[in-house]
C-alpha positions, 0 to 999 in steps of 0.5 A, a space after each residue: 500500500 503507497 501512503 500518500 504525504 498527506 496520511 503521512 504528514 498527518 501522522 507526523 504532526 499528531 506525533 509531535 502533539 503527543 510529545 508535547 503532552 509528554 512534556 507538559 505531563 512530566 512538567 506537573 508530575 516533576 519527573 518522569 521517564 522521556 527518553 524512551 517515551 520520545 524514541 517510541 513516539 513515531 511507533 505509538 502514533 502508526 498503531 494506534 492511529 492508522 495500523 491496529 483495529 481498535 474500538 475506543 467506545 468499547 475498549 473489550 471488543 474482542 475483535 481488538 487488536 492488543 498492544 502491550 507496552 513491556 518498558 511501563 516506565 515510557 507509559 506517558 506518551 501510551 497515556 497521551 495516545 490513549 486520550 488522543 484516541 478517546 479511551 479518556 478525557 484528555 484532562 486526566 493526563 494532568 493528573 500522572 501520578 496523583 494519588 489516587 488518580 487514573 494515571 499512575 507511573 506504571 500502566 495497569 489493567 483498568 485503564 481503558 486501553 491498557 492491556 497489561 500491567 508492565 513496570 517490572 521489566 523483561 515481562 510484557 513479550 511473555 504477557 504477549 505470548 499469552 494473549 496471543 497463544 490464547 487467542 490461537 486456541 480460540 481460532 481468533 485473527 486478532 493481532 498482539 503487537 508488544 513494544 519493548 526496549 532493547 535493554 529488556 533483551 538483557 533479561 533472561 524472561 525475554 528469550 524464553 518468551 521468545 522462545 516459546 513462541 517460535 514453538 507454538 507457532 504465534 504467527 499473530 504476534 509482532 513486537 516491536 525493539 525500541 533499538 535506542 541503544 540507551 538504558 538507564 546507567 549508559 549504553 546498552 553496549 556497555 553495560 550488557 551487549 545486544 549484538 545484533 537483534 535481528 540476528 538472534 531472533 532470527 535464530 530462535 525462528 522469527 521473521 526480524 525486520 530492521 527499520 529506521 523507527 522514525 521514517 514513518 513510510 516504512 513504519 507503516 509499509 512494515 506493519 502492513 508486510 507483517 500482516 501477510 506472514 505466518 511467522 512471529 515477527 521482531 521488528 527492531 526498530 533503531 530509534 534515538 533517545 529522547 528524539 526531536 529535543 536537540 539537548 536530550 537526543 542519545 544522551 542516557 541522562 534523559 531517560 529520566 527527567 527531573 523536571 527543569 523549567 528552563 528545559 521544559 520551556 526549551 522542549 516546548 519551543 523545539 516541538 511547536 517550531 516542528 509542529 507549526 510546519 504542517 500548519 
């Protein structure tokens, strides 16, 4: 399918309000995760605005696509999609992490849209397999679509998730590596070497696919190949950290954000420079 630059460009724009809501999110709460939550950005905006099936009146239509943040900490920008897509009042993302409140710095079961409690890391892509090994038994076509970091492949829980789903055969299972090379104490390299991700799924049975996470063209024409194939599909998706603010971009400082109003004023300006080029 040819995207025209049009449907591209709208989607492009819709992703900046995204990280300005992240910002502003971040700014009332005093801190919070930015650098993976603006790496996955351009990935959130392409499924849930134009690849996956989803209801937001009837956030349990069982005809649903599923999709799982494993990396919980990123959850502002999922929060900031959710709302965009009608799940809950926007107003409820100036509540993040308020006692009490809809929104906490992990997601859970019971916020509409959300379909798995993630925080605890390496988790989410065995979540995944379940819902998707689950909905194989019950002959059911819906797609489960996990996006996770590339730290969380340093958690033995990951492979065998993997694992398991070359074995049972989970051709309606997708997830997407946010390949942004940053974790919380520096480089992923540095700490506990990846190598190549493609590579090891590809070994472990899956069909791996290597994309630049911001081209939003071959995001989507990626999301539409996988629709096609009878096989797991790991899409690894090379991003950067904290992209589109100039001062945070790659750096590991930013994964999380102490709140600096200096900085803030600073991401907004950034952002609202590149969002009012598409008006």
């Amino acid at each position: 399918m040819d995207y025209t630059k049009e449907e591209l460009d709208k989607l492009r724009k819709l992703s900046y309000e995204l990280k300005i809501d992240v910002i502003k999110m971040l700014d009332k709460a005093d801190s919070g995760h930015i650098g993976g939550a603006f790496s996955i950005a351009d990935i959130v905006t392409c499924l849930y605005f134009s690849v996956a099936n989803l209801d937001p009146q009837n956030p349990d239509w069982e005809e649903r696509d599923y999709i799982l943040l494993s990396n919980g900490h990123v959850c502002p920008i999922l929060y900031s999609a959710l709302a965009r897509k009608g799940y809950f009042p926007k107003e409820e993302l100036n509540n993040l992490r308020k006692i009490d409140s809809l929104l906490q710095g992990h997601p859970k079961l019971g916020i509409p849209g959300v379909e798995n409690t993630s925080g605890l890391l390496g988790q989410g892509l065995s979540q995944g397999v379940g819902i998707a090994l689950g909905l194989t038994m019950d002959s059911k076509n819906n797609k489960v679509y996990v996006i996770t970091s590339d730290g969380e492949h340093q958690e033995g829980q990951t492979w065998e998730a993997i694992m398991s789903a070359n074995k049972w055969s989970l051709n309606n299972l997708v997830v997407i590596v946010d390949r942004n090379h940053v974790q919380i104490d520096g480089n992923t390299e540095d700490i506990m070497p990846l190598g190549n991700l493609k590579e090891k799924y590809e070994s472990f049975g899956w069909i791996a696919l290597d994309i630049n996470g911001h081209d939003y063209n071959e995001i989507l024409q990626t999301f539409e190949f996988v629709k096609k194939v009878d096989q797991p599909v790991a899409i690894i998706a090379h991003t950067i950290s904290g992209e589109d603010i100039s001062f945070m971009e790659r750096l590991y400082k930013y994964h999380d954000w102490k709140d600096d109003p200096a900085e803030v004023e600073m991401a907004l300006k950034e952002l609202q420079a590149e969002l009012d080029k598409f008006n």
